[in-house]
Legacy VTK file of the C-alpha trace (Angstrom):
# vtk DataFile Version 3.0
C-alpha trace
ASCII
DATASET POLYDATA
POINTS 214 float
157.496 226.226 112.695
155.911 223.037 114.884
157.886 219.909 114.893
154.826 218.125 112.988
154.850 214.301 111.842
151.819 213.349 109.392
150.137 211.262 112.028
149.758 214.462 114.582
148.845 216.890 111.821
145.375 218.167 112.421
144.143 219.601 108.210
140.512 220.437 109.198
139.795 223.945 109.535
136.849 223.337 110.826
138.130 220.991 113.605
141.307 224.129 114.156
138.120 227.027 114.323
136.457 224.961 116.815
139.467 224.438 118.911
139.932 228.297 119.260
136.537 229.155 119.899
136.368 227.125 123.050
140.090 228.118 124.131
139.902 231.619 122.997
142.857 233.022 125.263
145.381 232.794 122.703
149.562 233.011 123.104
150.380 236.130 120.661
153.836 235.926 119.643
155.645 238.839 118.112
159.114 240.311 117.101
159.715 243.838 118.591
162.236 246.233 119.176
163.888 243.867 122.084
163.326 240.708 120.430
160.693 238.062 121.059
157.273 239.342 123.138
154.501 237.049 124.283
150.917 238.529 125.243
148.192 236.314 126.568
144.965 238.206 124.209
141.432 236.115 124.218
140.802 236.754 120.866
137.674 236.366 118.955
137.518 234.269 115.838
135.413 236.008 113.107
135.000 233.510 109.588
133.479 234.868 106.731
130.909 233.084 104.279
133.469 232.298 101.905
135.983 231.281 104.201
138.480 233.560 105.637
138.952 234.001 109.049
140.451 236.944 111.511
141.400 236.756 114.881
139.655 240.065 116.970
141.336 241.363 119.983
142.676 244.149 122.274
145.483 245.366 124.615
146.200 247.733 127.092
147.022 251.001 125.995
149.605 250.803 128.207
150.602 247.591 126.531
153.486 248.589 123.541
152.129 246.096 121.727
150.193 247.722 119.365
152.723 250.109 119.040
155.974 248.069 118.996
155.926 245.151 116.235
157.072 244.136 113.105
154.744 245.064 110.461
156.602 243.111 107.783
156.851 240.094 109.454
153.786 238.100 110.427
152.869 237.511 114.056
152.117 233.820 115.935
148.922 233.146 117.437
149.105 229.754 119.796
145.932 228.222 121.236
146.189 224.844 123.213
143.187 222.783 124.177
143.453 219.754 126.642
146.969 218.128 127.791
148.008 215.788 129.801
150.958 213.355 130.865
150.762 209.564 129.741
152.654 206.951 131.866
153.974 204.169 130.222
152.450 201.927 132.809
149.218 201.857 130.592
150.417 200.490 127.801
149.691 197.246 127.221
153.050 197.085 125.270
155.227 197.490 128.717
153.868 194.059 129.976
155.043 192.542 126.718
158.165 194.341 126.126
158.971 197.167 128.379
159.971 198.939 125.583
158.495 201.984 126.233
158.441 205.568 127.677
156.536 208.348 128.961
155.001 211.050 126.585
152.641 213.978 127.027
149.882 214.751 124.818
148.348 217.915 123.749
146.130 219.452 120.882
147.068 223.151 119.848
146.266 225.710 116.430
148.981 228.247 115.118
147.864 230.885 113.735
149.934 233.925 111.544
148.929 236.648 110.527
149.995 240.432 110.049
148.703 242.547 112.938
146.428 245.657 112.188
146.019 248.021 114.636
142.101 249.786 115.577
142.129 252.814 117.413
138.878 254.158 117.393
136.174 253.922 119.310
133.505 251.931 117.130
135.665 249.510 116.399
136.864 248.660 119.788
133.270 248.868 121.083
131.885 246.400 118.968
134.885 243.937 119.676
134.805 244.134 122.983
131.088 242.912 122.813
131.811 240.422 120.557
134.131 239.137 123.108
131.667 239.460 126.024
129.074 237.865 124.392
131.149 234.969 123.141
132.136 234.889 126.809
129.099 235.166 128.888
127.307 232.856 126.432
127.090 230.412 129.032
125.497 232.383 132.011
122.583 232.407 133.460
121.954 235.712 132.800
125.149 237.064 130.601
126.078 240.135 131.551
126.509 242.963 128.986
128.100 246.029 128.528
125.038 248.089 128.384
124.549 247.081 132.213
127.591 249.412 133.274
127.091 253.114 133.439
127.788 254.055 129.889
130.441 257.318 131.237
132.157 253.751 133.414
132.074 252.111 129.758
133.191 254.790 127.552
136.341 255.251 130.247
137.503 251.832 130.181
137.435 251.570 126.412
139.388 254.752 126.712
142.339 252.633 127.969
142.592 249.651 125.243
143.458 249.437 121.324
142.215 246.889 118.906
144.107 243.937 117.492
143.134 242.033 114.394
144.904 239.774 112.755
143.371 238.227 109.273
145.036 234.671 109.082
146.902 233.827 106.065
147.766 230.422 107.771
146.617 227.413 110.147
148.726 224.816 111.483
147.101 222.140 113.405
148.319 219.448 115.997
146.291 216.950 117.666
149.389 214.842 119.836
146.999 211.717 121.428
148.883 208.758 120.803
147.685 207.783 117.174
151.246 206.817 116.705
150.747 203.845 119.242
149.038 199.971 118.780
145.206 200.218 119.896
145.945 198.303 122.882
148.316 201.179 123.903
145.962 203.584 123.082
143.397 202.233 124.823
145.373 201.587 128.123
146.320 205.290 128.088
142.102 206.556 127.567
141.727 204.349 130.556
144.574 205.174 132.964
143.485 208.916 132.238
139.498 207.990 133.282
141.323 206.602 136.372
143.266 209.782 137.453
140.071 211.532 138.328
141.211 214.546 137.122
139.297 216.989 134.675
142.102 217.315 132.190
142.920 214.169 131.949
139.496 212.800 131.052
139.019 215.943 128.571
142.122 213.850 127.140
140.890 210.365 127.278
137.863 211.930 125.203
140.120 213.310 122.420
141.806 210.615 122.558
138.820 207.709 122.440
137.042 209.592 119.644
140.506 209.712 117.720
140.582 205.924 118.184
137.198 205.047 117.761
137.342 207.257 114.195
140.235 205.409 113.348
LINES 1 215
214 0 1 2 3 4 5 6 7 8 9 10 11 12 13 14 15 16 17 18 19 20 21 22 23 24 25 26 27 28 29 30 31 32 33 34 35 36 37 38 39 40 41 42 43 44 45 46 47 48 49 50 51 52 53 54 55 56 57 58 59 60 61 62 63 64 65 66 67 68 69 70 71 72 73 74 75 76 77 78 79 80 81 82 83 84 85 86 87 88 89 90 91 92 93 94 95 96 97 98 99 100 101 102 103 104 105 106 107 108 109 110 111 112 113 114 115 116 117 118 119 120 121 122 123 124 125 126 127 128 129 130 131 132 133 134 135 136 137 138 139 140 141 142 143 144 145 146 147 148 149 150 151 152 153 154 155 156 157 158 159 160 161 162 163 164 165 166 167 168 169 170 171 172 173 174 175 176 177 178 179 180 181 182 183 184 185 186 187 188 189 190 191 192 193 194 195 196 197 198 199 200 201 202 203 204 205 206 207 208 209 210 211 212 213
């Protein structure tokens, strides 16, 4: 379980969906025969009109995954958005008091869920261009699978096994210094503008709409 004080806590699931629909590559965490195993899966977040939601993947066939996992036991799904360090030398609060120290800050969704395993054909098929749609979405021209030779196609979905995990829970964190005095805050959005560097201004955006929301 995430270390999560009230003030960090993110409740919305519509805020947590969003979040892992634009960081789809998700950290699956599960308990094996050897302990612990971490897979890097982009996973596909299907939400149904009344509100559940499933997370659609696939591995390797080479990859004991699918075969090798606790089936009583639910597995961990991590997704992390933007991070990024914040030096105390923006906070307002040091020229005051110097009572302060560095922190990082970071947004992330946890997701659990029992893993089901799909292999056959259809099923794989259809997630895997679910996936490349989501994916490609943003192309020119998105590519799609019908643009490979269909024997090339029907090989490589030879070699991977569907994932899908229905979620029975969401935890939410959104880390971007709500715990500190607007002044601090707003030192930090701007020392991250100054920095130049993509990541950091994702976070100063987070971070100024957090503030400017209250």
């Amino acid at each position: 379980m995430v270390y999560l004080p009230s003030h960090f806590a993110e409740t919305d699931p519509e805020a947590m969906h969003a979040l892992i629909r634009k960081f789809p590559l998700g950290l699956l965490i599960t308990l094996g025969s050897e302990g612990l195993v971490a897979n890097h899966i982009p996973f596909v977040l299907d939400v149904s009109a009344e509100g559940s939601a499933r997370l659609l993947g696939h591995v390797a066939r080479n990859n004991t995954l699918w075969r090798d996992h606790d089936k009583e036991r639910e597995a961990l799904v991590v997704f992390q958005s933007h991070d990024a360090y914040i030096s105390p030398n923006w906070y307002e609060t040091k020229r005051e008091t110097h009572e302060v120290v560095p922190t990082w800050n970071y947004a992330v969704v946890h997701a659990y869920g029992r893993i089901a395993v799909h292999d056959d054909v259809k099923w794989i098929r259809a997630q895997a261009g679910m996936l490349t749609k989501q994916q490609e979405a943003s192309q020119p021209v998105p590519w799609k699978m019908a643009d490979a030779p269909s024997t090339y196609v029907a090989g490589m979905l030879e070699q991977i096994v569907g994932i899908e995990i229905p979620i029975t829970r969401l935890i939410g964190k959104t880390k971007a210094s709500q715990n500190r005095i607007d002044e601090d805050r707003a030192g930090a959005i701007a020392g991250l503008r100054e920095t130049g560097d993509p990541g950091d201004s994702a976070m100063a955006e987070l971070m100024d709409a957090l503030l400017q929301g209250g």
